[in-house]
PDB file with SEQRES, HELIX, SHEET and CRYST1 records, atoms N, CA, C and O in Angstrom:
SEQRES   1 A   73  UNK UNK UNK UNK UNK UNK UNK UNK UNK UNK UNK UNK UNK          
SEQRES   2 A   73  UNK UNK UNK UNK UNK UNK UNK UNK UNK UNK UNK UNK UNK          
SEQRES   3 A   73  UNK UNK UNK UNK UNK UNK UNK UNK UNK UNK UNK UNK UNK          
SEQRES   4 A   73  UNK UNK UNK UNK UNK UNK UNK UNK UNK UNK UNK UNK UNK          
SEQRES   5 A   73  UNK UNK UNK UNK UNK UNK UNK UNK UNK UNK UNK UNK UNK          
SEQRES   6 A   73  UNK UNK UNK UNK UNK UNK UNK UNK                              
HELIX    1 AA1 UNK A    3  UNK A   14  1                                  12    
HELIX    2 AA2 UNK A   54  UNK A   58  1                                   5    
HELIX    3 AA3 UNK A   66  UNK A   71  1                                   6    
CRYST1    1.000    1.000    1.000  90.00  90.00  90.00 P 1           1          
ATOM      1  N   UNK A   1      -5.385  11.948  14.932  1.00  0.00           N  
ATOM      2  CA  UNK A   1      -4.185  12.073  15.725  1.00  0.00           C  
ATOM      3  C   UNK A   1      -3.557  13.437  15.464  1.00  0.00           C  
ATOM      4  O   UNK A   1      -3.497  14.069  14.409  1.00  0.00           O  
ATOM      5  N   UNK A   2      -3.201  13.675  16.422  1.00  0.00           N  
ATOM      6  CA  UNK A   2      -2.668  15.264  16.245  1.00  0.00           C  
ATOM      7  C   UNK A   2      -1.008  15.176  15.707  1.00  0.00           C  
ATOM      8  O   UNK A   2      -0.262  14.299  16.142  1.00  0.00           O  
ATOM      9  N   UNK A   3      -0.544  16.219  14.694  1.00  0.00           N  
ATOM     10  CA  UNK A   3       0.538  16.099  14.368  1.00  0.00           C  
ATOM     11  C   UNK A   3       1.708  16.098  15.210  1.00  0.00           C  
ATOM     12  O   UNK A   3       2.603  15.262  15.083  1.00  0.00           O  
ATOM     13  N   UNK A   4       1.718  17.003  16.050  1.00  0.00           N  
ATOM     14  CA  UNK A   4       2.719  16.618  17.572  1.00  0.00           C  
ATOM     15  C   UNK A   4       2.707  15.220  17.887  1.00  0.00           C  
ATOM     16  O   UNK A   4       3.766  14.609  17.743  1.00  0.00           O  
ATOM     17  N   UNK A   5       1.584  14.545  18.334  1.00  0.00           N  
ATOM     18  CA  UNK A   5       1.836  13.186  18.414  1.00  0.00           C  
ATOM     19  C   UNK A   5       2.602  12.268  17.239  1.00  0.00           C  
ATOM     20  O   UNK A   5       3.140  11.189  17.486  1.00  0.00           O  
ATOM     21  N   UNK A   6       2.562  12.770  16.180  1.00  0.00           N  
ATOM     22  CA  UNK A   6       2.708  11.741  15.444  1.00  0.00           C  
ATOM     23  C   UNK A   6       4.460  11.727  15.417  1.00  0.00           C  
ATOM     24  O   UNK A   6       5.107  10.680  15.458  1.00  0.00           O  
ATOM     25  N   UNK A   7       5.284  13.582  15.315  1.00  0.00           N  
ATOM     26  CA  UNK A   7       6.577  14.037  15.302  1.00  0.00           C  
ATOM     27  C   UNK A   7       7.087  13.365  16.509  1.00  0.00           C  
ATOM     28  O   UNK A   7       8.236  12.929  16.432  1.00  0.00           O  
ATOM     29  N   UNK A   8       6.280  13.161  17.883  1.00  0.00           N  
ATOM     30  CA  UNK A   8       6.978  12.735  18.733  1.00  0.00           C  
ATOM     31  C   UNK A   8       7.077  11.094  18.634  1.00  0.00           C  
ATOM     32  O   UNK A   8       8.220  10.657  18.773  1.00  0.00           O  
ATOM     33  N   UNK A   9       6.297  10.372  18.468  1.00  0.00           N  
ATOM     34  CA  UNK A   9       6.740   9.333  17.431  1.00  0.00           C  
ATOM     35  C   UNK A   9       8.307   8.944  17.298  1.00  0.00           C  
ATOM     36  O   UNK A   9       9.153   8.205  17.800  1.00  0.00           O  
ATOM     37  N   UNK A  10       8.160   9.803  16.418  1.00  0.00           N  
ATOM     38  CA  UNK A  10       9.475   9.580  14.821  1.00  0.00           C  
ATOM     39  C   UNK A  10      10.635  10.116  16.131  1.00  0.00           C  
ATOM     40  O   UNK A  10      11.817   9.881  15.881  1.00  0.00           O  
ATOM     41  N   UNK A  11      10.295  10.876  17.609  1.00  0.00           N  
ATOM     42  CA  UNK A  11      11.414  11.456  18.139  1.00  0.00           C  
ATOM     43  C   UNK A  11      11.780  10.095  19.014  1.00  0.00           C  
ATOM     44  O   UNK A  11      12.905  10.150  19.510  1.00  0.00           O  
ATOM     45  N   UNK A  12      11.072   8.949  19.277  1.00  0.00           N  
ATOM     46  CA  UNK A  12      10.959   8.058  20.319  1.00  0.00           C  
ATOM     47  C   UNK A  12      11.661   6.713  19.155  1.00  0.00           C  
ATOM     48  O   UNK A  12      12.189   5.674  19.551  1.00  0.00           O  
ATOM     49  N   UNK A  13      11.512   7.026  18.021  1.00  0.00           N  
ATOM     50  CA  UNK A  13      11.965   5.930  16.671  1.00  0.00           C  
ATOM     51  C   UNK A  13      13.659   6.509  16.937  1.00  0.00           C  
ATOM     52  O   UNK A  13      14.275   5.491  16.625  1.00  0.00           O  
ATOM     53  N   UNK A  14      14.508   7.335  17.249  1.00  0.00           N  
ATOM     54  CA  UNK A  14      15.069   7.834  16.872  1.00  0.00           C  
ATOM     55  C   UNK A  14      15.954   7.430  18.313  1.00  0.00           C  
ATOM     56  O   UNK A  14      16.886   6.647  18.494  1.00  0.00           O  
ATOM     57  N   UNK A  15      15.332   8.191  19.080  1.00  0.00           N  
ATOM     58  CA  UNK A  15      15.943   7.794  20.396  1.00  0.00           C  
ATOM     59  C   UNK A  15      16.210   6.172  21.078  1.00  0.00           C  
ATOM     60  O   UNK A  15      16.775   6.043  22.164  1.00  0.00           O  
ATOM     61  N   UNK A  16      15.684   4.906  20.215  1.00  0.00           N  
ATOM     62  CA  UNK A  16      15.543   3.479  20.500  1.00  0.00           C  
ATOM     63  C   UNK A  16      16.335   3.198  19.462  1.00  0.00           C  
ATOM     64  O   UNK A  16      16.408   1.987  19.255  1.00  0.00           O  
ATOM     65  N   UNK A  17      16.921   3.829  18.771  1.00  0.00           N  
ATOM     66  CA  UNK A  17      18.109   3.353  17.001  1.00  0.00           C  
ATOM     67  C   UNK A  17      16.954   2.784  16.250  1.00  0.00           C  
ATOM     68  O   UNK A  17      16.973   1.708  15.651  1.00  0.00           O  
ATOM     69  N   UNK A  18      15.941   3.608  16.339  1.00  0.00           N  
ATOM     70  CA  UNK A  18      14.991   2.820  14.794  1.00  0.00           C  
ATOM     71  C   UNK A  18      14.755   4.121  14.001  1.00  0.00           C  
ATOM     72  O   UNK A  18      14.597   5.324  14.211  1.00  0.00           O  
ATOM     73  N   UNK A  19      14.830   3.060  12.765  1.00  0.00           N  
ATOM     74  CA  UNK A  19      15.065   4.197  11.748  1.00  0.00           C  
ATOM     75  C   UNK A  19      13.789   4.972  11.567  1.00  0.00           C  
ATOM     76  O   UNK A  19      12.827   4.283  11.228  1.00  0.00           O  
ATOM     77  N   UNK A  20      13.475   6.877  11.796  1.00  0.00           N  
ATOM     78  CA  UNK A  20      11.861   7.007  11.673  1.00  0.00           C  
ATOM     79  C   UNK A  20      11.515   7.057  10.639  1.00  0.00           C  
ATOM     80  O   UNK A  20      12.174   7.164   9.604  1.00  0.00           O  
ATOM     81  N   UNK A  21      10.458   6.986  10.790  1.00  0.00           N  
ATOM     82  CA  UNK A  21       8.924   6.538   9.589  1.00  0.00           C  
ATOM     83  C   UNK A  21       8.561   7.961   9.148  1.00  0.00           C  
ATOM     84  O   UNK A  21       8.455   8.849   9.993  1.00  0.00           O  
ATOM     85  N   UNK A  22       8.337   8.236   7.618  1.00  0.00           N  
ATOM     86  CA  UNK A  22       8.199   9.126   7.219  1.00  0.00           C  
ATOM     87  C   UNK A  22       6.385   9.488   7.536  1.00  0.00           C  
ATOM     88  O   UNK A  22       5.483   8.735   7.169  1.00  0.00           O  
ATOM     89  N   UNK A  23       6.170  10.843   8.312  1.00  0.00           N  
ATOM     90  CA  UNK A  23       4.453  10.917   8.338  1.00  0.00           C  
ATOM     91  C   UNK A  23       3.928  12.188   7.804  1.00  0.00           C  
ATOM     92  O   UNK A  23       4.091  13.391   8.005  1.00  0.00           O  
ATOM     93  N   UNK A  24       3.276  11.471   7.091  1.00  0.00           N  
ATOM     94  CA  UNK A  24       2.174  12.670   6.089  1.00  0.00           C  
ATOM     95  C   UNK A  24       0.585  13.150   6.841  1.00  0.00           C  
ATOM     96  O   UNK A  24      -0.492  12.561   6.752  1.00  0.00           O  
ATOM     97  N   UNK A  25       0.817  14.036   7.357  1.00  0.00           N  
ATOM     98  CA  UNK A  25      -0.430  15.004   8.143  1.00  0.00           C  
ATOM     99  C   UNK A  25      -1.311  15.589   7.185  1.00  0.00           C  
ATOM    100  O   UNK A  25      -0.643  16.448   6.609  1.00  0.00           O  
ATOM    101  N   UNK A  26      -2.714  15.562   6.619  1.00  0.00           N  
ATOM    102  CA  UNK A  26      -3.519  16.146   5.888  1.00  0.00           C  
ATOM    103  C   UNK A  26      -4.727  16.197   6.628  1.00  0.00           C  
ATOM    104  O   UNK A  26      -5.002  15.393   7.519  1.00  0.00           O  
ATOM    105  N   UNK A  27      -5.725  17.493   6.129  1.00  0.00           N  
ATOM    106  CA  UNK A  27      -6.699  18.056   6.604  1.00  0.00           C  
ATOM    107  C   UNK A  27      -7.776  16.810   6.278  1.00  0.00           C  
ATOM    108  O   UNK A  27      -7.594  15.945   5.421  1.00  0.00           O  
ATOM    109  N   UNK A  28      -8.828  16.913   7.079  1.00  0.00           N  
ATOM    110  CA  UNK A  28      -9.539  16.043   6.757  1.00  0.00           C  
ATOM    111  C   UNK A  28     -10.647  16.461   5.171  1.00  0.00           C  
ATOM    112  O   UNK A  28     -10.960  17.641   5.013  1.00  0.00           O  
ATOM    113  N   UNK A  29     -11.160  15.334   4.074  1.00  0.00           N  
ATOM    114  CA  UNK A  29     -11.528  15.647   3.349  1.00  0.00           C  
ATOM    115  C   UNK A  29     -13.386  15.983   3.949  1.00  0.00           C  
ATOM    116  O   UNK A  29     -14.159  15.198   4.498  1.00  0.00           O  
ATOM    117  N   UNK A  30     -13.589  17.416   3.561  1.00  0.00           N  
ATOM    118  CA  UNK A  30     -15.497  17.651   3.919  1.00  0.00           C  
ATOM    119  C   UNK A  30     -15.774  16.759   2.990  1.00  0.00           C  
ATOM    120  O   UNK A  30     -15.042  16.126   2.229  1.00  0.00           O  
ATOM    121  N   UNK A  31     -17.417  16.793   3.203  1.00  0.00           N  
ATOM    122  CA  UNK A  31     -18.712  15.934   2.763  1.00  0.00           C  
ATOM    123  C   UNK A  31     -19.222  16.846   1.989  1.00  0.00           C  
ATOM    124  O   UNK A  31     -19.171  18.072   1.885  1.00  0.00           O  
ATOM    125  N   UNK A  32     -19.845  15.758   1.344  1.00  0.00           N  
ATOM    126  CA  UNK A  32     -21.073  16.563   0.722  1.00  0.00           C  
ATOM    127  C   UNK A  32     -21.557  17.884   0.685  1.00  0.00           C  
ATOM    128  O   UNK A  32     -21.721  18.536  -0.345  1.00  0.00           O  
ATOM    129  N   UNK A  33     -21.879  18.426   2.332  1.00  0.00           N  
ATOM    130  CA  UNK A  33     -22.489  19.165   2.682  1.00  0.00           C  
ATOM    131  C   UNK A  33     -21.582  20.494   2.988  1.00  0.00           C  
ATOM    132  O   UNK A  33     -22.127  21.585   3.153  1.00  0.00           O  
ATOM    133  N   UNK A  34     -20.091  20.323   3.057  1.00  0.00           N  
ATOM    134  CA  UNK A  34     -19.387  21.032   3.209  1.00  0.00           C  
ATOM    135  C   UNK A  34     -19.138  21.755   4.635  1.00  0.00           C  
ATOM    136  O   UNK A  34     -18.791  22.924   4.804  1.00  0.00           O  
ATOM    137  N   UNK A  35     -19.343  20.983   5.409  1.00  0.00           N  
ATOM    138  CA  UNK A  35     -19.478  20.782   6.880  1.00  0.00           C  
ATOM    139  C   UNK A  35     -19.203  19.837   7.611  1.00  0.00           C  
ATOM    140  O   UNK A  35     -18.325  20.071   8.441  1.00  0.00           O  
ATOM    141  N   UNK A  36     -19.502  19.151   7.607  1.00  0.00           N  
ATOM    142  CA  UNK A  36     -19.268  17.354   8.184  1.00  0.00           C  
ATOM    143  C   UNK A  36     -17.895  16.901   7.612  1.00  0.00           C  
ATOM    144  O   UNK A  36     -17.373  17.572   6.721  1.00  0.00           O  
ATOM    145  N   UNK A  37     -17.343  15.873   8.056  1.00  0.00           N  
ATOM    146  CA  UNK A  37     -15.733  15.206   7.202  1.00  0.00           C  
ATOM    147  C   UNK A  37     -16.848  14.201   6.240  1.00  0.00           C  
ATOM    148  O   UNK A  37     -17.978  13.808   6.528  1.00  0.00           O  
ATOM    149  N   UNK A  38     -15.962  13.968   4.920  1.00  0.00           N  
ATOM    150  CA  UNK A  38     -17.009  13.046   4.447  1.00  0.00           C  
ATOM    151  C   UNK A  38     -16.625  11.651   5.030  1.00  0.00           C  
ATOM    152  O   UNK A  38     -15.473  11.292   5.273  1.00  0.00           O  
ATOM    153  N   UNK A  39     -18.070  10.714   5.271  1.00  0.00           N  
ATOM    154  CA  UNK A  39     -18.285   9.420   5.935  1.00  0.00           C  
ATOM    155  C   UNK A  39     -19.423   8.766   5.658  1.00  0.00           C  
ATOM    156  O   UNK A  39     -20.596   9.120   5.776  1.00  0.00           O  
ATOM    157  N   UNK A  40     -18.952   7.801   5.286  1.00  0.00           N  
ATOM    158  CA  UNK A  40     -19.751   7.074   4.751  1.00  0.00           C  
ATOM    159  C   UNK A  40     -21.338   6.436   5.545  1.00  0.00           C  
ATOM    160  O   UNK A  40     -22.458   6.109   5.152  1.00  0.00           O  
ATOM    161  N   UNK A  41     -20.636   6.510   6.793  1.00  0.00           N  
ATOM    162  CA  UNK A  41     -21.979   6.761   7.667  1.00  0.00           C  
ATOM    163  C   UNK A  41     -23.216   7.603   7.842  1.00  0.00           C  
ATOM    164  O   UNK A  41     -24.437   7.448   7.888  1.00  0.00           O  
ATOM    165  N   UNK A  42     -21.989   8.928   7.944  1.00  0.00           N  
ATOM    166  CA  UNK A  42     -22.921  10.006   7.402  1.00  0.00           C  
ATOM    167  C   UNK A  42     -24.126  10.403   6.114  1.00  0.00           C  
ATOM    168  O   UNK A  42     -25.039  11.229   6.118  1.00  0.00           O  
ATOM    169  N   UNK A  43     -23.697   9.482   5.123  1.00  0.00           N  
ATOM    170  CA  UNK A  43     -23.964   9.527   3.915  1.00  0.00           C  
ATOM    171  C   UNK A  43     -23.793  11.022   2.796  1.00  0.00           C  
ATOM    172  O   UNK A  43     -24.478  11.260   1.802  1.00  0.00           O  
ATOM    173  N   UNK A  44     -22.955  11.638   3.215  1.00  0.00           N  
ATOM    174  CA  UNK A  44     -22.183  12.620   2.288  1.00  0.00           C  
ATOM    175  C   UNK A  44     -20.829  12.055   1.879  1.00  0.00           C  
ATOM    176  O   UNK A  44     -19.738  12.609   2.012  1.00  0.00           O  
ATOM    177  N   UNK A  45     -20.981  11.354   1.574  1.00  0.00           N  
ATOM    178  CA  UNK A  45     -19.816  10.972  -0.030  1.00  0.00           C  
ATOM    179  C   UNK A  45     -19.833  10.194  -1.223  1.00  0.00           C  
ATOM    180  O   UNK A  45     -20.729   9.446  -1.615  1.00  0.00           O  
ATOM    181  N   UNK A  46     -18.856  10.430  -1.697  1.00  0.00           N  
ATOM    182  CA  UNK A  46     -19.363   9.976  -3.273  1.00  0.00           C  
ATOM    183  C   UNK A  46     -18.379   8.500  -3.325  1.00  0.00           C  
ATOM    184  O   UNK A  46     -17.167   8.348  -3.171  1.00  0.00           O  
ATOM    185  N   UNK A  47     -19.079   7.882  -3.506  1.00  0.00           N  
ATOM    186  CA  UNK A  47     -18.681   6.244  -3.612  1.00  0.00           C  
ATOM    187  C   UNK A  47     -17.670   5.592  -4.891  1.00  0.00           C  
ATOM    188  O   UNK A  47     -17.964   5.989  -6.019  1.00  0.00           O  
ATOM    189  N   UNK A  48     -16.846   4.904  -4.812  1.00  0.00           N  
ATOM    190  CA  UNK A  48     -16.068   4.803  -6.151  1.00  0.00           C  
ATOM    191  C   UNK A  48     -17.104   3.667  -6.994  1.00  0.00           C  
ATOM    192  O   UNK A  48     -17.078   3.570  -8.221  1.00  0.00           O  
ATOM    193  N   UNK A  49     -17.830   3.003  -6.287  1.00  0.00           N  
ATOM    194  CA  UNK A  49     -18.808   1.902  -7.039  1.00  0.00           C  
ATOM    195  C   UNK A  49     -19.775   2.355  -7.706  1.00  0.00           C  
ATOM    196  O   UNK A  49     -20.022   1.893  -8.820  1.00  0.00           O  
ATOM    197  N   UNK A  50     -20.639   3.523  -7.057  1.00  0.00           N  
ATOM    198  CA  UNK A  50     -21.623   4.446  -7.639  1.00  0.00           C  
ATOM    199  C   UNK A  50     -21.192   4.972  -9.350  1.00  0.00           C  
ATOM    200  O   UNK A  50     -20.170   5.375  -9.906  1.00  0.00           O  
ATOM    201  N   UNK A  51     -22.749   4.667  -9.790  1.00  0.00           N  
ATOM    202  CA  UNK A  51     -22.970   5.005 -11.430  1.00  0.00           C  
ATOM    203  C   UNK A  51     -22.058   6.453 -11.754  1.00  0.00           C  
ATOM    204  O   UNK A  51     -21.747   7.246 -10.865  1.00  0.00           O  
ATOM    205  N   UNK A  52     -21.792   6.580 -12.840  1.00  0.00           N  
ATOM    206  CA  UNK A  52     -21.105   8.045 -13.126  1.00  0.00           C  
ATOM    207  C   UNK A  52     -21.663   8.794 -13.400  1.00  0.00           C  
ATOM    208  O   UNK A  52     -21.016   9.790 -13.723  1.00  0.00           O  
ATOM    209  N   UNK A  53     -23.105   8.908 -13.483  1.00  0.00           N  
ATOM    210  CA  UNK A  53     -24.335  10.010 -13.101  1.00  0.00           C  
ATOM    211  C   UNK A  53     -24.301  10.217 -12.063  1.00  0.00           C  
ATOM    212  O   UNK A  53     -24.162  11.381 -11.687  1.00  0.00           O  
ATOM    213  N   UNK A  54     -24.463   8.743 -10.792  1.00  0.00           N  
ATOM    214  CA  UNK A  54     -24.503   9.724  -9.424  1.00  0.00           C  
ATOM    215  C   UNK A  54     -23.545  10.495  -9.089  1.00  0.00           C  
ATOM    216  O   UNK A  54     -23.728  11.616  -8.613  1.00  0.00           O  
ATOM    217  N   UNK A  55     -22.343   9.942  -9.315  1.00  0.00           N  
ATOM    218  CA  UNK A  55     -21.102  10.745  -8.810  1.00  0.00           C  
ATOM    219  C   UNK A  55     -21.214  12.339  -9.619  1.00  0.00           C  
ATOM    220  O   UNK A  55     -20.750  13.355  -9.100  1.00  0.00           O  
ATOM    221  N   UNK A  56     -21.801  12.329 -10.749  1.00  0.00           N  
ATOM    222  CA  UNK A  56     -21.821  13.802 -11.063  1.00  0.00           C  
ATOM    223  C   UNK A  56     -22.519  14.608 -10.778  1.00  0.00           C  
ATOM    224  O   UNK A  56     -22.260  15.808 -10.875  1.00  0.00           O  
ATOM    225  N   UNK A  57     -24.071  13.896 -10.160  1.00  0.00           N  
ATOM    226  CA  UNK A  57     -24.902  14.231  -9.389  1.00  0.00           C  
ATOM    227  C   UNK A  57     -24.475  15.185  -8.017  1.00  0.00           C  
ATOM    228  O   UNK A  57     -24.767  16.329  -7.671  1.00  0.00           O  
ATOM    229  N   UNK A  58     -23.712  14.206  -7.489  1.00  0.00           N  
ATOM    230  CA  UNK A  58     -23.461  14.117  -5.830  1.00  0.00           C  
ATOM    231  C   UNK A  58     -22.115  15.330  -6.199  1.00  0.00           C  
ATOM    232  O   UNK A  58     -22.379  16.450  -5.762  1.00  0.00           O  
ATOM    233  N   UNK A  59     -20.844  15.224  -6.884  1.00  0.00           N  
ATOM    234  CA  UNK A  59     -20.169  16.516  -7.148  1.00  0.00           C  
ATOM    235  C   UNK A  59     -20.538  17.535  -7.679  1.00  0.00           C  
ATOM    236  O   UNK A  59     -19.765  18.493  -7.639  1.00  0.00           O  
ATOM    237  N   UNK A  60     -21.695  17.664  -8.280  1.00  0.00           N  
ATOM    238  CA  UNK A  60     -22.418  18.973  -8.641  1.00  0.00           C  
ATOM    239  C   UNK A  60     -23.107  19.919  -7.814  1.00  0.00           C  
ATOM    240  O   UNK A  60     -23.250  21.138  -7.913  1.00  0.00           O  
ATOM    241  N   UNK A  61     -23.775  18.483  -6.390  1.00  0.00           N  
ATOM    242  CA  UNK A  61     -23.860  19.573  -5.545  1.00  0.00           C  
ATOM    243  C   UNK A  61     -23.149  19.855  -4.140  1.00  0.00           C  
ATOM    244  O   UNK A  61     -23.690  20.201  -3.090  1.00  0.00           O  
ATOM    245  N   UNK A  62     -22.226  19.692  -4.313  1.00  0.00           N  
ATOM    246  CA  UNK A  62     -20.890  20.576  -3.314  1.00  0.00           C  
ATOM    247  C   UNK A  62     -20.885  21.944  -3.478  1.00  0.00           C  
ATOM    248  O   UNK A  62     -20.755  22.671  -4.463  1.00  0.00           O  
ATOM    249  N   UNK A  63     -21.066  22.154  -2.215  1.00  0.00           N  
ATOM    250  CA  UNK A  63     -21.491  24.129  -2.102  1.00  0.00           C  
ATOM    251  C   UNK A  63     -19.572  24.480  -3.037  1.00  0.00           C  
ATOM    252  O   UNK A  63     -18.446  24.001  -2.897  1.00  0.00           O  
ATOM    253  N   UNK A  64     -20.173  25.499  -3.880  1.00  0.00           N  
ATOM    254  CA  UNK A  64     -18.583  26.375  -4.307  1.00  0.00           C  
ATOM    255  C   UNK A  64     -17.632  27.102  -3.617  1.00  0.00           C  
ATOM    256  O   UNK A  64     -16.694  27.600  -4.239  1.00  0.00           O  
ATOM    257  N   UNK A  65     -17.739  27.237  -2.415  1.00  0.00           N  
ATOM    258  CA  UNK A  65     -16.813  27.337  -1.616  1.00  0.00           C  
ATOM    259  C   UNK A  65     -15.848  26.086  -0.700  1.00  0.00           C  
ATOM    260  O   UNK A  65     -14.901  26.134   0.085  1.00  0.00           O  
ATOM    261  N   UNK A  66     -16.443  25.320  -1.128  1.00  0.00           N  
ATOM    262  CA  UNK A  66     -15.761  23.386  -0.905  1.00  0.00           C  
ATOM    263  C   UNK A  66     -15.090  23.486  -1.540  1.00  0.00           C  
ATOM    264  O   UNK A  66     -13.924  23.525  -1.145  1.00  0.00           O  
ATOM    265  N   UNK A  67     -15.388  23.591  -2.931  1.00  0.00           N  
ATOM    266  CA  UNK A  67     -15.246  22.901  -3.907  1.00  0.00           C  
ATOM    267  C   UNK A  67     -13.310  22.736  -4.222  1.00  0.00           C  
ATOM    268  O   UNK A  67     -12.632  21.828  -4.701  1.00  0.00           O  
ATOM    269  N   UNK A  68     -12.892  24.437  -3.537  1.00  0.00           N  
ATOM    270  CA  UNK A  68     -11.842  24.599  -4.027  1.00  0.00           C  
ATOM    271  C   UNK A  68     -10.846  23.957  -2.766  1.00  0.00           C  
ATOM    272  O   UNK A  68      -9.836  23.275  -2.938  1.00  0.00           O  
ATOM    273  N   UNK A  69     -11.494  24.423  -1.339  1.00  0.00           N  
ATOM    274  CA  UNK A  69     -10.105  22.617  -0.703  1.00  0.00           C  
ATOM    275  C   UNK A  69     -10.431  21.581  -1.135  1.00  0.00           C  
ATOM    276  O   UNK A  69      -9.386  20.961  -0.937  1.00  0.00           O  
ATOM    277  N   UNK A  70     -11.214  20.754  -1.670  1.00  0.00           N  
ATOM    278  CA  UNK A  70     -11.370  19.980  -2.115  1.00  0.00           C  
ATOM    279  C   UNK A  70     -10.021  19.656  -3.151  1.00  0.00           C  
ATOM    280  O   UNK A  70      -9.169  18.778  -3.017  1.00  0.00           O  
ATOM    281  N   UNK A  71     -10.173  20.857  -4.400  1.00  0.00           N  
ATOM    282  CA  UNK A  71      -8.954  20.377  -5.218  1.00  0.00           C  
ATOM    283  C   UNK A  71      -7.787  20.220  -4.307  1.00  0.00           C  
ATOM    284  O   UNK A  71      -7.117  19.186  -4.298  1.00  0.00           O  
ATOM    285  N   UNK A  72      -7.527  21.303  -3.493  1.00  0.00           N  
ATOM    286  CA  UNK A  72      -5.753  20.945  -2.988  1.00  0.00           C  
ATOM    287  C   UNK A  72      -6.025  19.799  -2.260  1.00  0.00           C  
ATOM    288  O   UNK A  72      -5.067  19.436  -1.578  1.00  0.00           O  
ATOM    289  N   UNK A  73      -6.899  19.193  -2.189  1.00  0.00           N  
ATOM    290  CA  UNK A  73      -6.465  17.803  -1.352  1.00  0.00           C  
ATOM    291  C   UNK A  73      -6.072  16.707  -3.043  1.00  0.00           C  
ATOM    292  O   UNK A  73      -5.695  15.539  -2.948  1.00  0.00           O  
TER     293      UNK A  73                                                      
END                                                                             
């Protein structure tokens, strides 16, 4: 959803006397591959059930230029 949609929202909450809803807009998190959004369909992401080898596996190889939006998310 695009963030305009979401502000106009909160402008239509406002204009009916309802109190608006606070909305948090974030980039989508990449995959694996550092290209794709990660999805589980896709199969570039790292699973919270998965062993803690794979997961160090699978975060070890995220290209280093990911790596760092990754942290600000």
């Amino acid at each position: 959803m695009e963030p305009t949609s979401i502000f106009m929202g909160r402008h239509f909450q406002e204009r009916y006397d309802e109190e608006p809803q606070v909305a948090m807009v974030m980039p989508l998190l990449e995959g694996l591959d550092g290209v794709e959004k990660m999805s589980k369909s896709k199969k570039n992401y790292i699973g919270i059930d998965e062993s803690p080898n794979e997961m160090y596996g699978k975060a070890m190889s995220i290209p280093d230029e990911t790596q760092n939006k990754s942290k600000s998310l």
